[in-house]
GUNUGU-584658 format. One record per residue (C-alpha): residue number from 1; residue in one letter; x negated, y, z. Coordinates in steps of 0.2 Angstrom, whole numbers. Example, Ala and Ser with C-alpha at 12.3 -4.5 7.8 and 13.67 -1.06 7.14 Angstrom:
BEGIN
@num = 1	residuo = A	px = -62	py = -22	pz = 39
@num = 2	residuo = S	px = -68	py = -5	pz = 36
***
This chain:
BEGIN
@num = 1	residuo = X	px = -28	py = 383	pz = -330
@num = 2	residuo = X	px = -41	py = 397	pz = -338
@num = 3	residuo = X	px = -59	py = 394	pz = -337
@num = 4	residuo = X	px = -65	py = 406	pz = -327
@num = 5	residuo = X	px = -80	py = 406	pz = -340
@num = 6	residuo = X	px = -69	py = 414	pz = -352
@num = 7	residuo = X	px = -72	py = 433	pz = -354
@num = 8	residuo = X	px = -87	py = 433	pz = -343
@num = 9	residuo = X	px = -105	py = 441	pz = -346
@num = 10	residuo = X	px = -120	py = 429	pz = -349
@num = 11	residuo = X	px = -128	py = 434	pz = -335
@num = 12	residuo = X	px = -113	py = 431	pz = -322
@num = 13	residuo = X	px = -109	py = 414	pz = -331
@num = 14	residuo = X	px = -128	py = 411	pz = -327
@num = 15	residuo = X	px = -128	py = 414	pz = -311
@num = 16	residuo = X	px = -113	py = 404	pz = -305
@num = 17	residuo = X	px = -118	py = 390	pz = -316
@num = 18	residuo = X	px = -135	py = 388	pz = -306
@num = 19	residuo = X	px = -123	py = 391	pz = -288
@num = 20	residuo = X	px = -113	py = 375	pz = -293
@num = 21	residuo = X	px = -125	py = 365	pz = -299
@num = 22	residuo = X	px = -136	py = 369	pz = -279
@num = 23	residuo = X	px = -119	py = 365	pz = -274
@num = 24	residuo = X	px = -118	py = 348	pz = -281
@num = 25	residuo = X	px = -136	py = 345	pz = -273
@num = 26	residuo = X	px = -146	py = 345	pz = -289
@num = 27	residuo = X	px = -164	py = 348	pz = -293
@num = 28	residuo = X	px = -167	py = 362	pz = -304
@num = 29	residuo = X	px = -151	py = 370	pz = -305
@num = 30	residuo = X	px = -160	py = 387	pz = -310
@num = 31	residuo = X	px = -166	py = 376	pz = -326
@num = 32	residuo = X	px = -153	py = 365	pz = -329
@num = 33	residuo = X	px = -141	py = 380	pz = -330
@num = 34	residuo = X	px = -148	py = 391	pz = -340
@num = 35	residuo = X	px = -153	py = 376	pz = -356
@num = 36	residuo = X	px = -136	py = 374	pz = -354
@num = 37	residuo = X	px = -130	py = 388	pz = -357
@num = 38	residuo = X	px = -142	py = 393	pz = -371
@num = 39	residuo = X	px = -139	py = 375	pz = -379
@num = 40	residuo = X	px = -120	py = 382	pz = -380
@num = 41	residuo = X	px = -123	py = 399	pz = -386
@num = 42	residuo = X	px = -139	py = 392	pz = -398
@num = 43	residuo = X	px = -149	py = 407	pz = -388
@num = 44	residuo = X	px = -169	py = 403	pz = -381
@num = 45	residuo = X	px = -173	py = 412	pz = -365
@num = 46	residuo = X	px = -178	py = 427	pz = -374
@num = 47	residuo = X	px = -159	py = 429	pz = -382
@num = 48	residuo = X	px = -150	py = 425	pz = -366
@num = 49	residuo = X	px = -159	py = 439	pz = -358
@num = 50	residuo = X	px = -156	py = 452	pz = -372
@num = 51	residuo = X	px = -138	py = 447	pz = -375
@num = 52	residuo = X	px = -135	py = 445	pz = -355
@num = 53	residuo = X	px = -119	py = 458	pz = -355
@num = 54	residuo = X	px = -110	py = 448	pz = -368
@num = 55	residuo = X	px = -96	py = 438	pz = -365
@num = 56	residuo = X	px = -94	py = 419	pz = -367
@num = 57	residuo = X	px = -80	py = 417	pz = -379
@num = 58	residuo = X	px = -64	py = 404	pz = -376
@num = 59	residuo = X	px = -73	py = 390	pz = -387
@num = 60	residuo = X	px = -89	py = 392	pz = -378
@num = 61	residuo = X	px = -82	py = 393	pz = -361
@num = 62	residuo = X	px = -74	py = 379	pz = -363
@num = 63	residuo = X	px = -87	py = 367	pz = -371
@num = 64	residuo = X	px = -100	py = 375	pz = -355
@num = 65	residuo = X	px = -88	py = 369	pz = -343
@num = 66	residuo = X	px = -87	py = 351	pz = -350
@num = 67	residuo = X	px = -107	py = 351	pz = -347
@num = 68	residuo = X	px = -104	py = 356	pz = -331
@num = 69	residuo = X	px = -95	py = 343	pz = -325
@num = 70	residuo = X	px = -106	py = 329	pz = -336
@num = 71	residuo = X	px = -118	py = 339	pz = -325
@num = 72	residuo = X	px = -112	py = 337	pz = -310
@num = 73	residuo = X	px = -108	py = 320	pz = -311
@num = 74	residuo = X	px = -126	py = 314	pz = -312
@num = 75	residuo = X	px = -128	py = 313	pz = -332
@num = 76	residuo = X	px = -144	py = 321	pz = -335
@num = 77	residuo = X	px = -146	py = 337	pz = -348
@num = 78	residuo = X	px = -154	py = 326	pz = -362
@num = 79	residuo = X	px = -142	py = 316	pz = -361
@num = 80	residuo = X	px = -130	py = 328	pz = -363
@num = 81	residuo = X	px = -136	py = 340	pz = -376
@num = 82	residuo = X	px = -142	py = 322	pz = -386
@num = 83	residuo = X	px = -161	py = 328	pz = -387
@num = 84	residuo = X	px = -176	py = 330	pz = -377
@num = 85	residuo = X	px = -193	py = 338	pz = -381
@num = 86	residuo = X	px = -209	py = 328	pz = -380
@num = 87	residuo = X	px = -226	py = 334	pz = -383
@num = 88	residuo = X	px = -218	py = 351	pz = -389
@num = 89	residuo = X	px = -209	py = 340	pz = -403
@num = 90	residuo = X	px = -190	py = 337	pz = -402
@num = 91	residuo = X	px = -183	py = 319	pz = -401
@num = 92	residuo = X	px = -163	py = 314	pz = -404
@num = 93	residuo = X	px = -158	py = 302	pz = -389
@num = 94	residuo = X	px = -146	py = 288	pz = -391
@num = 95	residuo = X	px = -139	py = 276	pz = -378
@num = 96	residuo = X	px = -152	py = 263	pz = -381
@num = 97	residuo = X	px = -166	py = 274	pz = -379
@num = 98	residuo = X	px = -175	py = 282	pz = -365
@num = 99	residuo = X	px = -177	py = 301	pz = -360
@num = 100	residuo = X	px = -195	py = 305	pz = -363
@num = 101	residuo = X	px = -203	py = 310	pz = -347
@num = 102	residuo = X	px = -220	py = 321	pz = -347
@num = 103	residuo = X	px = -229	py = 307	pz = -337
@num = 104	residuo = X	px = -226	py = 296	pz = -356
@num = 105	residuo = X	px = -236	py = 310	pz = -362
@num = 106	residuo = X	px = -252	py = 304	pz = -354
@num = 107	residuo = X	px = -253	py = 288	pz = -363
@num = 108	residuo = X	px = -254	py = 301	pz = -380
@num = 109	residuo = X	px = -267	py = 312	pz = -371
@num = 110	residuo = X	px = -278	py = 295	pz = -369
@num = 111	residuo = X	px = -273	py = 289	pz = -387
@num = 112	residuo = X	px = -282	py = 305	pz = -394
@num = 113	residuo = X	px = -296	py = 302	pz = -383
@num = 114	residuo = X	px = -300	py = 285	pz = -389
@num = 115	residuo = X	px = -295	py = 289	pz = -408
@num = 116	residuo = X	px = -307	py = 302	pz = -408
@num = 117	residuo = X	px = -320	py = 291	pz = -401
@num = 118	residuo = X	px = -316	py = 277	pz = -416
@num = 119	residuo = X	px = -321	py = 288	pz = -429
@num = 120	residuo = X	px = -316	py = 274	pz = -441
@num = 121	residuo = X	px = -320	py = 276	pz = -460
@num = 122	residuo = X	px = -300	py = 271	pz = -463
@num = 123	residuo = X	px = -284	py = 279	pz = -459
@num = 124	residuo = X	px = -280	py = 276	pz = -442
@num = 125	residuo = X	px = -267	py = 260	pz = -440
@num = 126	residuo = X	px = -256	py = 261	pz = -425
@num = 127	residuo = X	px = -243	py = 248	pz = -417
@num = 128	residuo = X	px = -229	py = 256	pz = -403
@num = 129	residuo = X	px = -221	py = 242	pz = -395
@num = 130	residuo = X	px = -205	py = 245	pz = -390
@num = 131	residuo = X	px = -204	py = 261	pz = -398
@num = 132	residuo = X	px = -187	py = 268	pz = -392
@num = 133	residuo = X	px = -185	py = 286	pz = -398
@num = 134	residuo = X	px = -201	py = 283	pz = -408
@num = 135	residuo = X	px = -207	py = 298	pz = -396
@num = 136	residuo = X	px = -226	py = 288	pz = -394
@num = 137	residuo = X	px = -227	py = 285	pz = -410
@num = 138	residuo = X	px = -221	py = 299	pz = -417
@num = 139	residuo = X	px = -230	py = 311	pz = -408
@num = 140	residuo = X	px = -248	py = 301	pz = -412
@num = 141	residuo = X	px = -244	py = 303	pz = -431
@num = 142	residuo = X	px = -240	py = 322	pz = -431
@num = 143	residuo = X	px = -259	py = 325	pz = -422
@num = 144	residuo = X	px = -266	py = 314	pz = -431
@num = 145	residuo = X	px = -262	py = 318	pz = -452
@num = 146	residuo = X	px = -269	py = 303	pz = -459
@num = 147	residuo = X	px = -262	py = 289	pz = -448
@num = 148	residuo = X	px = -250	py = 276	pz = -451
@num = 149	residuo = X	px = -239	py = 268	pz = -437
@num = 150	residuo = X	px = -226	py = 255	pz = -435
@num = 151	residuo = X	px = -213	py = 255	pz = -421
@num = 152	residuo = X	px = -204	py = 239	pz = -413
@num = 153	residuo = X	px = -190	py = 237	pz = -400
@num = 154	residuo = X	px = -175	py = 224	pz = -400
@num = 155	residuo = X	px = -163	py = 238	pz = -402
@num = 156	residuo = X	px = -157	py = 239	pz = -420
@num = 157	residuo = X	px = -148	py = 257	pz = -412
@num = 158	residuo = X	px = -165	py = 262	pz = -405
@num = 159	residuo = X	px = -172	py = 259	pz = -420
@num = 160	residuo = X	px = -159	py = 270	pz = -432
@num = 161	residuo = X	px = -165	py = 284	pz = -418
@num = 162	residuo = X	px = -182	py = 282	pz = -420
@num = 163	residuo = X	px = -181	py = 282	pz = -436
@num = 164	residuo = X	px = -170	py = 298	pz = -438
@num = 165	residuo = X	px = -182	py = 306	pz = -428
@num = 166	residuo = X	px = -196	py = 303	pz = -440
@num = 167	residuo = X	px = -184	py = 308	pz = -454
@num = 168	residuo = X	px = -182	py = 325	pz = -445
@num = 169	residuo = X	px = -200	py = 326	pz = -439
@num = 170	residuo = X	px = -209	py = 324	pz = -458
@num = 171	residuo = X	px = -215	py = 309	pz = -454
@num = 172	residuo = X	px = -203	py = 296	pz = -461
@num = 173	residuo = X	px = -217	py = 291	pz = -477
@num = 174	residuo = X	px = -227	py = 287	pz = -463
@num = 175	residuo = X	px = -218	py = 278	pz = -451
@num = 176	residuo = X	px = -209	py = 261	pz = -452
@num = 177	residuo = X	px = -200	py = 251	pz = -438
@num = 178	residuo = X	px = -197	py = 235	pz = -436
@num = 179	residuo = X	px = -183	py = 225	pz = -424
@num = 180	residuo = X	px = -194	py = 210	pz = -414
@num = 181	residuo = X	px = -198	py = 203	pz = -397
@num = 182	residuo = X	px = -215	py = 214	pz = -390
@num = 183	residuo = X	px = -227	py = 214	pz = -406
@num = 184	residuo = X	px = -221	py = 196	pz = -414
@num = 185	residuo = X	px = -217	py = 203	pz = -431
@num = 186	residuo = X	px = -230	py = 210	pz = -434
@num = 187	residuo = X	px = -247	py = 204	pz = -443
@num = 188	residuo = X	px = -261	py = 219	pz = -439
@num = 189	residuo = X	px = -274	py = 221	pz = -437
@num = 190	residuo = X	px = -271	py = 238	pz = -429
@num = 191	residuo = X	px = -284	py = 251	pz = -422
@num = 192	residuo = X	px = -272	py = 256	pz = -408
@num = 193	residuo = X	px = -256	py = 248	pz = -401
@num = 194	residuo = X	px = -246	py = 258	pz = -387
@num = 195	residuo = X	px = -232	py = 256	pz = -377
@num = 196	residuo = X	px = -221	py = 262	pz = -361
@num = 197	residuo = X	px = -215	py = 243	pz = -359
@num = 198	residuo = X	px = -200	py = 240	pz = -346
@num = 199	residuo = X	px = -207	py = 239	pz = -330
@num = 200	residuo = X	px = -197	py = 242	pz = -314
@num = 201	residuo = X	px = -195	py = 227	pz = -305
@num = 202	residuo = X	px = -175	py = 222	pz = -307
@num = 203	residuo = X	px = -170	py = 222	pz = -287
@num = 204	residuo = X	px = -178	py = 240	pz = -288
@num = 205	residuo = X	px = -164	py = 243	pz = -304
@num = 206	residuo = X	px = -150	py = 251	pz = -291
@num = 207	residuo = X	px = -162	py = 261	pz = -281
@num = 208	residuo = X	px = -166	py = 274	pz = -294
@num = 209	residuo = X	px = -158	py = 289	pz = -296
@num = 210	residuo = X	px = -142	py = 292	pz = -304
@num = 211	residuo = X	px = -150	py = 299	pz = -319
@num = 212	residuo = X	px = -160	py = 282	pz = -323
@num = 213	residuo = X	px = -149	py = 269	pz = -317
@num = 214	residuo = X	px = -133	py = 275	pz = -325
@num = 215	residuo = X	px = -138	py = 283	pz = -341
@num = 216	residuo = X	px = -156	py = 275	pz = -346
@num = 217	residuo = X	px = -155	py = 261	pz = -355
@num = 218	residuo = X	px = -157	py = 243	pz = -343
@num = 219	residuo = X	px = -168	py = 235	pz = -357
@num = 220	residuo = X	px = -180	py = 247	pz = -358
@num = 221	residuo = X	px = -182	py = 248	pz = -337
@num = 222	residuo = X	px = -179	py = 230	pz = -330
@num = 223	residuo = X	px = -197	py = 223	pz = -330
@num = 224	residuo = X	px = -193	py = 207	pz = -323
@num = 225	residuo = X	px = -193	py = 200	pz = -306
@num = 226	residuo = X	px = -212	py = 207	pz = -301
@num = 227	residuo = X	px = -210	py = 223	pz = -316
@num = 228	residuo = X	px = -223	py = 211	pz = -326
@num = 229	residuo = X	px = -212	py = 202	pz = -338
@num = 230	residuo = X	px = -215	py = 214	pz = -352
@num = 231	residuo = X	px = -235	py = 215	pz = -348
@num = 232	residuo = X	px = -237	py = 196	pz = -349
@num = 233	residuo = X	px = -230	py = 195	pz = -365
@num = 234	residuo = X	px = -234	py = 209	pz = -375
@num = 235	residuo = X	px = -253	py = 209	pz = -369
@num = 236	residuo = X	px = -258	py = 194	pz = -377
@num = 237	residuo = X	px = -247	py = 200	pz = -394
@num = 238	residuo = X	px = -260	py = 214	pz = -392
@num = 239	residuo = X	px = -274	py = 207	pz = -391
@num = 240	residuo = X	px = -271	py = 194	pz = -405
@num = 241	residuo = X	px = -267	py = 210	pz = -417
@num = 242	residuo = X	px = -280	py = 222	pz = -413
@num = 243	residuo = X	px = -295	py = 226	pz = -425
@num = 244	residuo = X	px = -310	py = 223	pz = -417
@num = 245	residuo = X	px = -317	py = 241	pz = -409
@num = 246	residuo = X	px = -296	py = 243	pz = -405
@num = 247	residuo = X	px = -289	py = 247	pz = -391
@num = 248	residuo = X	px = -271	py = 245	pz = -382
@num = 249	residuo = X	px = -266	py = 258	pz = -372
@num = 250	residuo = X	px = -248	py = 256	pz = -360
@num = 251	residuo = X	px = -239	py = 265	pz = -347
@num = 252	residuo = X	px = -240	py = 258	pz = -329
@num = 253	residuo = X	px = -230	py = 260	pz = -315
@num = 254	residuo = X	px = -235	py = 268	pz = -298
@num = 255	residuo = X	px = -248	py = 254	pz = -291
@num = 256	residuo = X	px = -248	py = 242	pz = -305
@num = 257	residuo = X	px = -263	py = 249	pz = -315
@num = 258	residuo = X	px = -273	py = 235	pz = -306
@num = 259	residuo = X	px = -264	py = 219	pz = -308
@num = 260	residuo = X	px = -261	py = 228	pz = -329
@num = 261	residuo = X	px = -281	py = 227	pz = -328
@num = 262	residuo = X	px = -281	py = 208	pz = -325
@num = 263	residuo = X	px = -268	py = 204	pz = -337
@num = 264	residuo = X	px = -279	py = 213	pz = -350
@num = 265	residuo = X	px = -296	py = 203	pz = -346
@num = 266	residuo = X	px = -288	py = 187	pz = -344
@num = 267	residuo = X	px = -281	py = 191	pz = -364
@num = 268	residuo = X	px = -302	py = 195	pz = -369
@num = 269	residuo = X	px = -298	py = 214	pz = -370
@num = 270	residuo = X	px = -312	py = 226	pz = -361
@num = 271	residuo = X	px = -309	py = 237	pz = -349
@num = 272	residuo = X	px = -320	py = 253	pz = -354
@num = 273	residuo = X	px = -313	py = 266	pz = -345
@num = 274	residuo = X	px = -303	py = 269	pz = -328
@num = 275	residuo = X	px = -284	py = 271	pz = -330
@num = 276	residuo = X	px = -277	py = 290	pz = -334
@num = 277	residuo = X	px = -268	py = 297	pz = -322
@num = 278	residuo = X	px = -253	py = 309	pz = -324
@num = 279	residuo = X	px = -251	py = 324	pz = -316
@num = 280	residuo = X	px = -245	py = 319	pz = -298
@num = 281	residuo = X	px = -261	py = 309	pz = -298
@num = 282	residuo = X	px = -254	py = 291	pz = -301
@num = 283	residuo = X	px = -265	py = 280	pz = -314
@num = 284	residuo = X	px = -253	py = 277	pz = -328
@num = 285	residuo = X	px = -260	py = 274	pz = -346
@num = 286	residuo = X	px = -273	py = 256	pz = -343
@num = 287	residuo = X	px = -282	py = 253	pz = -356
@num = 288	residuo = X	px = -294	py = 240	pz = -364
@num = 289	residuo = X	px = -302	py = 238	pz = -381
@num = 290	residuo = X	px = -305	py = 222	pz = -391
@num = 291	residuo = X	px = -325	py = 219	pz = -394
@num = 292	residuo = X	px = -331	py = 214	pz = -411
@num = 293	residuo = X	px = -335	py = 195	pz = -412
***
Protein backbone atom coordinates (compact mmCIF):
# COMPACT_ATOMS: atom_id res chain seq x y z
CA UNK A 1 0.00 0.00 0.00
CA UNK A 2 1.49 3.78 -0.76
CA UNK A 3 2.14 6.20 1.92
CA UNK A 4 -0.08 8.78 1.57
CA UNK A 5 3.10 10.88 2.71
CA UNK A 6 4.58 10.30 -0.45
CA UNK A 7 4.40 13.21 -2.83
CA UNK A 8 2.98 15.55 -0.54
CA UNK A 9 3.77 19.26 0.47
CA UNK A 10 5.50 19.91 4.05
CA UNK A 11 2.92 21.82 5.01
CA UNK A 12 -0.10 19.18 4.27
CA UNK A 13 2.02 16.43 5.80
CA UNK A 14 2.04 18.76 8.70
CA UNK A 15 -1.16 19.20 9.17
CA UNK A 16 -2.50 15.69 9.02
CA UNK A 17 0.39 14.59 11.04
CA UNK A 18 -0.90 16.86 14.08
CA UNK A 19 -4.86 15.52 13.12
CA UNK A 20 -3.69 11.93 13.74
CA UNK A 21 -1.65 12.30 16.52
CA UNK A 22 -5.32 14.62 18.38
CA UNK A 23 -6.83 11.55 17.10
CA UNK A 24 -4.91 9.21 19.12
CA UNK A 25 -5.54 11.49 22.26
CA UNK A 26 -2.07 12.83 22.58
CA UNK A 27 -0.85 16.05 24.29
CA UNK A 28 0.84 18.28 22.09
CA UNK A 29 0.27 16.87 18.74
CA UNK A 30 0.94 20.57 17.19
CA UNK A 31 4.58 19.91 18.69
CA UNK A 32 5.07 16.53 18.54
CA UNK A 33 4.31 16.70 14.81
CA UNK A 34 6.18 19.11 13.57
CA UNK A 35 9.85 17.88 15.60
CA UNK A 36 8.94 14.97 13.90
CA UNK A 37 8.80 16.00 10.79
CA UNK A 38 11.73 18.38 10.98
CA UNK A 39 13.88 15.53 12.66
CA UNK A 40 13.05 13.56 9.15
CA UNK A 41 13.76 16.18 6.89
CA UNK A 42 16.89 17.78 9.25
CA UNK A 43 14.88 21.13 8.86
CA UNK A 44 14.31 23.64 12.28
CA UNK A 45 11.22 25.52 12.45
CA UNK A 46 12.56 28.20 10.35
CA UNK A 47 13.32 25.68 7.29
CA UNK A 48 9.92 23.85 7.63
CA UNK A 49 8.16 27.04 7.05
CA UNK A 50 10.43 28.34 4.05
CA UNK A 51 10.47 24.90 2.22
CA UNK A 52 6.55 24.24 3.21
CA UNK A 53 5.51 23.56 -0.55
CA UNK A 54 8.03 20.85 -1.11
CA UNK A 55 7.32 17.52 -1.13
CA UNK A 56 8.28 14.62 1.17
CA UNK A 57 10.23 12.19 -0.93
CA UNK A 58 9.41 8.00 -0.90
CA UNK A 59 12.50 7.59 1.80
CA UNK A 60 11.24 10.19 3.86
CA UNK A 61 7.60 9.43 3.76
CA UNK A 62 8.27 6.24 4.67
CA UNK A 63 10.69 6.66 7.80
CA UNK A 64 7.79 9.71 9.11
CA UNK A 65 5.16 7.16 8.92
CA UNK A 66 7.26 4.65 11.22
CA UNK A 67 7.38 7.61 13.88
CA UNK A 68 4.11 7.86 13.51
CA UNK A 69 3.06 4.82 14.55
CA UNK A 70 5.98 4.73 17.43
CA UNK A 71 4.03 7.79 18.19
CA UNK A 72 1.03 6.65 18.41
CA UNK A 73 1.63 3.87 20.25
CA UNK A 74 2.74 5.76 23.33
CA UNK A 75 6.63 5.84 22.83
CA UNK A 76 7.62 9.30 23.50
CA UNK A 77 9.47 11.71 20.73
CA UNK A 78 12.92 11.33 22.54
CA UNK A 79 12.68 8.25 22.58
CA UNK A 80 12.18 7.94 19.25
CA UNK A 81 14.39 10.40 17.53
CA UNK A 82 17.30 8.94 20.50
CA UNK A 83 17.86 12.57 21.95
CA UNK A 84 16.45 15.19 24.07
CA UNK A 85 17.67 18.66 24.92
CA UNK A 86 18.46 19.83 28.34
CA UNK A 87 19.36 23.06 29.52
CA UNK A 88 19.60 24.13 25.74
CA UNK A 89 22.32 21.27 25.50
CA UNK A 90 21.55 18.00 23.45
CA UNK A 91 21.85 14.60 25.38
CA UNK A 92 21.80 10.93 23.35
CA UNK A 93 19.25 8.58 25.31
CA UNK A 94 19.67 4.98 25.66
CA UNK A 95 17.27 2.42 27.16
CA UNK A 96 18.86 2.58 30.54
CA UNK A 97 18.63 6.17 30.89
CA UNK A 98 15.83 8.64 31.59
CA UNK A 99 14.38 11.44 29.16
CA UNK A 100 15.40 14.67 30.77
CA UNK A 101 12.51 16.65 31.93
CA UNK A 102 12.62 20.57 32.64
CA UNK A 103 11.64 20.08 36.15
CA UNK A 104 15.50 18.17 36.39
CA UNK A 105 16.49 21.45 35.34
CA UNK A 106 15.78 23.11 38.70
CA UNK A 107 18.22 21.00 40.66
CA UNK A 108 21.01 22.83 38.11
CA UNK A 109 19.42 26.40 38.55
CA UNK A 110 20.10 25.74 42.66
CA UNK A 111 23.44 24.09 41.89
CA UNK A 112 24.72 27.50 40.36
CA UNK A 113 23.05 29.30 42.99
CA UNK A 114 25.12 27.62 45.65
CA UNK A 115 28.33 27.42 43.57
CA UNK A 116 28.41 30.87 43.12
CA UNK A 117 27.96 31.39 46.77
CA UNK A 118 31.10 28.85 47.71
CA UNK A 119 33.49 31.05 45.99
CA UNK A 120 36.09 28.40 46.74
CA UNK A 121 39.79 29.12 45.87
CA UNK A 122 39.96 25.59 43.96
CA UNK A 123 38.23 24.23 41.03
CA UNK A 124 34.93 23.26 41.80
CA UNK A 125 34.50 19.07 42.57
CA UNK A 126 31.25 17.64 41.78
CA UNK A 127 29.59 14.07 42.42
CA UNK A 128 26.17 13.14 40.19
CA UNK A 129 24.78 9.99 41.70
CA UNK A 130 23.15 8.12 39.49
CA UNK A 131 24.06 10.05 36.59
CA UNK A 132 22.08 8.55 33.71
CA UNK A 133 22.53 10.41 30.55
CA UNK A 134 25.03 12.57 32.49
CA UNK A 135 22.44 15.39 31.79
CA UNK A 136 23.27 16.99 35.65
CA UNK A 137 26.46 16.64 35.31
CA UNK A 138 27.05 17.49 32.21
CA UNK A 139 25.16 20.55 32.07
CA UNK A 140 27.02 21.83 35.58
CA UNK A 141 30.36 21.57 33.89
CA UNK A 142 29.50 23.37 30.58
CA UNK A 143 28.54 26.60 32.98
CA UNK A 144 30.97 26.23 35.11
CA UNK A 145 34.66 25.98 32.83
CA UNK A 146 36.80 25.15 35.52
CA UNK A 147 34.91 22.26 37.30
CA UNK A 148 35.58 18.68 37.40
CA UNK A 149 32.71 15.96 37.96
CA UNK A 150 32.34 12.35 38.31
CA UNK A 151 29.19 10.42 37.38
CA UNK A 152 27.84 7.11 38.98
CA UNK A 153 24.91 4.79 38.12
CA UNK A 154 24.72 0.82 38.26
CA UNK A 155 24.28 0.77 34.52
CA UNK A 156 27.41 -0.04 32.62
CA UNK A 157 24.87 1.07 29.35
CA UNK A 158 24.04 4.28 31.13
CA UNK A 159 27.28 4.92 31.76
CA UNK A 160 28.61 4.37 27.91
CA UNK A 161 25.69 7.20 27.27
CA UNK A 162 26.71 9.51 29.59
CA UNK A 163 29.87 9.18 28.62
CA UNK A 164 29.27 9.70 24.89
CA UNK A 165 27.41 12.63 25.61
CA UNK A 166 30.42 14.21 27.32
CA UNK A 167 32.48 13.13 24.32
CA UNK A 168 30.10 14.99 22.01
CA UNK A 169 29.50 17.87 24.39
CA UNK A 170 33.51 18.92 24.99
CA UNK A 171 33.58 17.77 28.19
CA UNK A 172 35.10 14.27 28.20
CA UNK A 173 38.82 15.67 29.86
CA UNK A 174 36.61 16.66 32.48
CA UNK A 175 34.24 14.26 33.15
CA UNK A 176 34.66 10.49 34.42
CA UNK A 177 32.07 7.99 35.40
CA UNK A 178 32.23 5.42 37.57
CA UNK A 179 29.77 2.00 37.88
CA UNK A 180 28.72 1.74 41.79
CA UNK A 181 25.86 1.46 44.27
CA UNK A 182 24.72 5.46 45.22
CA UNK A 183 28.25 7.23 45.93
CA UNK A 184 30.17 4.00 47.38
CA UNK A 185 33.03 4.12 44.91
CA UNK A 186 33.85 7.06 45.33
CA UNK A 187 36.40 8.86 48.05
CA UNK A 188 35.55 12.89 47.76
CA UNK A 189 35.74 15.03 49.31
CA UNK A 190 33.43 16.88 46.88
CA UNK A 191 32.11 20.63 46.87
CA UNK A 192 28.76 19.55 45.54
CA UNK A 193 27.09 16.17 44.88
CA UNK A 194 23.66 15.99 43.05
CA UNK A 195 21.19 13.57 41.98
CA UNK A 196 17.62 12.92 40.56
CA UNK A 197 17.68 9.43 42.64
CA UNK A 198 14.66 6.87 41.71
CA UNK A 199 11.78 7.91 43.65
CA UNK A 200 8.31 6.91 42.80
CA UNK A 201 6.98 4.57 45.27
CA UNK A 202 6.79 0.94 43.34
CA UNK A 203 2.92 0.19 43.73
CA UNK A 204 2.65 3.69 42.03
CA UNK A 205 5.07 2.12 38.96
CA UNK A 206 1.77 0.96 36.69
CA UNK A 207 -0.12 4.16 37.35
CA UNK A 208 2.08 6.56 35.28
CA UNK A 209 1.62 7.29 31.88
CA UNK A 210 2.53 5.11 29.08
CA UNK A 211 5.47 7.21 28.25
CA UNK A 212 7.14 6.55 31.73
CA UNK A 213 6.12 3.17 32.56
CA UNK A 214 6.92 1.51 29.30
CA UNK A 215 9.80 3.28 28.04
CA UNK A 216 11.67 4.91 31.09
CA UNK A 217 14.05 2.76 32.55
CA UNK A 218 12.46 0.75 35.99
CA UNK A 219 15.71 1.37 37.94
CA UNK A 220 15.92 4.77 37.55
CA UNK A 221 12.01 5.31 38.80
CA UNK A 222 11.19 2.46 41.57
CA UNK A 223 12.06 4.18 44.72
CA UNK A 224 11.20 1.59 46.88
CA UNK A 225 8.12 0.65 48.83
CA UNK A 226 7.72 4.44 50.42
CA UNK A 227 9.77 6.19 47.05
CA UNK A 228 12.66 6.57 50.12
CA UNK A 229 14.95 3.56 49.30
CA UNK A 230 17.39 5.60 47.07
CA UNK A 231 17.25 8.80 49.86
CA UNK A 232 18.18 6.55 52.80
CA UNK A 233 21.18 5.28 51.16
CA UNK A 234 22.65 7.84 49.16
CA UNK A 235 22.12 10.67 51.90
CA UNK A 236 24.40 9.28 54.34
CA UNK A 237 27.19 8.41 51.23
CA UNK A 238 26.63 12.25 50.77
CA UNK A 239 27.27 13.44 53.67
CA UNK A 240 30.45 11.28 54.49
CA UNK A 241 31.90 12.74 51.03
CA UNK A 242 31.22 16.26 51.10
CA UNK A 243 33.95 18.86 51.85
CA UNK A 244 33.09 20.79 54.68
CA UNK A 245 31.10 24.29 53.41
CA UNK A 246 29.58 21.37 50.54
CA UNK A 247 26.47 21.07 49.75
CA UNK A 248 24.15 18.09 48.25
CA UNK A 249 21.45 18.98 46.21
CA UNK A 250 18.59 16.11 44.85
CA UNK A 251 15.41 15.94 43.16
CA UNK A 252 12.22 15.24 45.11
CA UNK A 253 8.98 14.06 44.30
CA UNK A 254 5.76 16.03 44.58
CA UNK A 255 5.26 16.10 48.66
CA UNK A 256 8.50 14.57 49.71
CA UNK A 257 10.68 17.59 50.17
CA UNK A 258 9.77 17.34 53.97
CA UNK A 259 10.40 13.83 54.89
CA UNK A 260 14.03 14.59 52.22
CA UNK A 261 14.72 17.34 54.80
CA UNK A 262 14.89 14.71 57.84
CA UNK A 263 16.78 12.38 56.13
CA UNK A 264 19.44 15.08 55.54
CA UNK A 265 19.48 16.33 59.34
CA UNK A 266 19.48 13.06 60.87
CA UNK A 267 22.94 12.36 58.32
CA UNK A 268 24.61 16.04 60.15
CA UNK A 269 23.88 18.05 56.90
CA UNK A 270 22.26 21.69 57.41
CA UNK A 271 19.43 22.87 55.94
CA UNK A 272 20.31 26.55 54.83
CA UNK A 273 17.79 27.18 52.47
CA UNK A 274 13.95 26.33 51.63
CA UNK A 275 13.56 23.61 48.69
CA UNK A 276 13.37 25.08 45.03
CA UNK A 277 10.59 24.72 43.49
CA UNK A 278 9.90 24.13 39.65
CA UNK A 279 7.70 25.80 37.56
CA UNK A 280 4.30 24.19 38.54
CA UNK A 281 5.09 25.24 42.04
CA UNK A 282 6.24 21.83 43.62
CA UNK A 283 9.51 22.15 45.92
CA UNK A 284 11.82 19.78 43.98
CA UNK A 285 15.69 20.33 44.41
CA UNK A 286 16.23 19.92 48.89
CA UNK A 287 19.23 20.86 49.83
CA UNK A 288 21.58 20.86 52.81
CA UNK A 289 25.27 21.77 53.28
CA UNK A 290 27.92 20.00 55.50
CA UNK A 291 29.40 22.68 58.29
CA UNK A 292 32.96 22.68 58.91
CA UNK A 293 34.01 21.00 62.12
Amino acid sequence: MSNPFTGQSIESVRRTLATQLRSAQLDEAELDARILLGAVLGLDLTGLIAQAARPLTEAEASRLAQHLQRRIAGEPVARILGTREFWGLPFRLSEATLVPRPDTETVVELALEILREQKASHPPRIADIGTGSGAILLALLHEIPDAFGVGTDLSLTALVTARDNARALGLADRAAFVACSYAAALSGPFDLIVSNPPYIPSAEIPKLSIEVREHDPHLALDGGNDGYDAYRALIPQASERLAPGGALIVEAGQGQARNIETLMAAAALVLDRPPKADLAGIPRAVSARKMPP
